[in-house]
C-alpha positions, 0 to 999 in steps of 0.5 A: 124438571120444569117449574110447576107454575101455581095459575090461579096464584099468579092470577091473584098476583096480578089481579093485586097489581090491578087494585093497587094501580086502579086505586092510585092512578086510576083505571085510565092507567090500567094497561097490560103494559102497566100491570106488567110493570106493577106485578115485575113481569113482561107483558108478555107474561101477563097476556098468558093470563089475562089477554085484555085489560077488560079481563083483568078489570073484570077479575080484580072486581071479583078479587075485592068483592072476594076481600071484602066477604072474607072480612066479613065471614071473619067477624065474630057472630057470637057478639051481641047483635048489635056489636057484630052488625057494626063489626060487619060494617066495618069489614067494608069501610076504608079504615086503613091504608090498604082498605083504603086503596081497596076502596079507592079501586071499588069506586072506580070499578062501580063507576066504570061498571054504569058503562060495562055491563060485564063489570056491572053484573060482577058488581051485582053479584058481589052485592047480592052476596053480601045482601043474603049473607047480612039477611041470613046473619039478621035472621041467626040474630033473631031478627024474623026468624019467621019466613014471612019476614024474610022480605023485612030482613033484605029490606034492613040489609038494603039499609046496612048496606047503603050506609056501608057504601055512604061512609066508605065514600067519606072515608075515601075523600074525607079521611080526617073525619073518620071519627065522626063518621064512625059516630055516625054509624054508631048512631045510625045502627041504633036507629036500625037495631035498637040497644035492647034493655036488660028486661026485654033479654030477661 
């Protein structure tokens, strides 16, 4: 009998391949017959998948979005606000070493993506998930359960996010300073979200 080929699998597969090489030479160095060779397969296997290096960009930017959402939907929501926000957070920073890489080719799809609408439209996509799913949490938290402060909300998880995407740069070129930085956060989150006392809770 013939081998039953899983697609999606060998597309994930490949698009891995993309993410590690986008992250360690660049996407300059991207090509189907580099990705070949990451992922051990001829370029002729790879073109049954992907016929162009722009799809592969295009499907390895919604495989890290795709990461970094499962991450998050992780995070335990049964922590205090304020403990499950910084949680959140960290889902997306570069802490590790395969985050890091992860991030590495995040950087470099946002920057390719100000020149290629198709990858700029992927990236707006995975941020405006991200955007809701943070409002929606803020709002299960008790932070304006009221529908008129939805605007409130979206615009708190604006400012989540681009304190996520601020340190993960850092991260990326200043590793050593991963302490301070996740310092920083600490004290940035209590600006956002202030520690409430035990009397406000009673």
């Amino acid at each position: 009998m013939p081998k039953t080929v899983d697609r999606e699998e060998q597309r994930r597969q490949i698009g891995a391949a993309v993410l590690r090489l986008a992250s360690e030479q660049g996407l300059d160095e991207v090509s189907v017959r580099t990705v070949a060779a990451a992922s051990g397969r001829s370029p002729g296997a790879v073109q049954k998948y992907f016929r162009t290096k722009d799809e592969m960009l295009a499907f390895a930017a919604e495989l890290a979005g795709e990461r970094v959402e499962e991450r998050m939907a992780a995070v335990n929501y049964g922590l205090p606000p304020r403990e499950a926000l910084r949680a959140l957070v960290l889902a997306t920073l570069p802490v590790d070493a395969e985050r890091r890489a992860e991030a590495a080719a995040q950087l470099a799809f946002a920057t390719r993506a100000a020149h290629h609408p198709g990858l700029g439209a992927i990236r707006r996509q995975v941020d405006e998930s991200v955007r809701t799913a943070l409002g929606d949490w803020l709002a299960s938290a008790g932070h304006g359960r009221d529908p008129d402060a939805a605007a409130d909300r979206l615009a708190l998880a604006d400012a989540v996010i681009a304190l996520s995407d601020g340190l993960a740069l850092r991260l990326l070129y200043a590793p050593e300073e991963q302490e301070a930085l996740l310092r920083a956060l600490d004290h940035a989150l209590d600006a956002l979200i202030p520690p409430r006392s035990p009397s406000a809770s009673a």
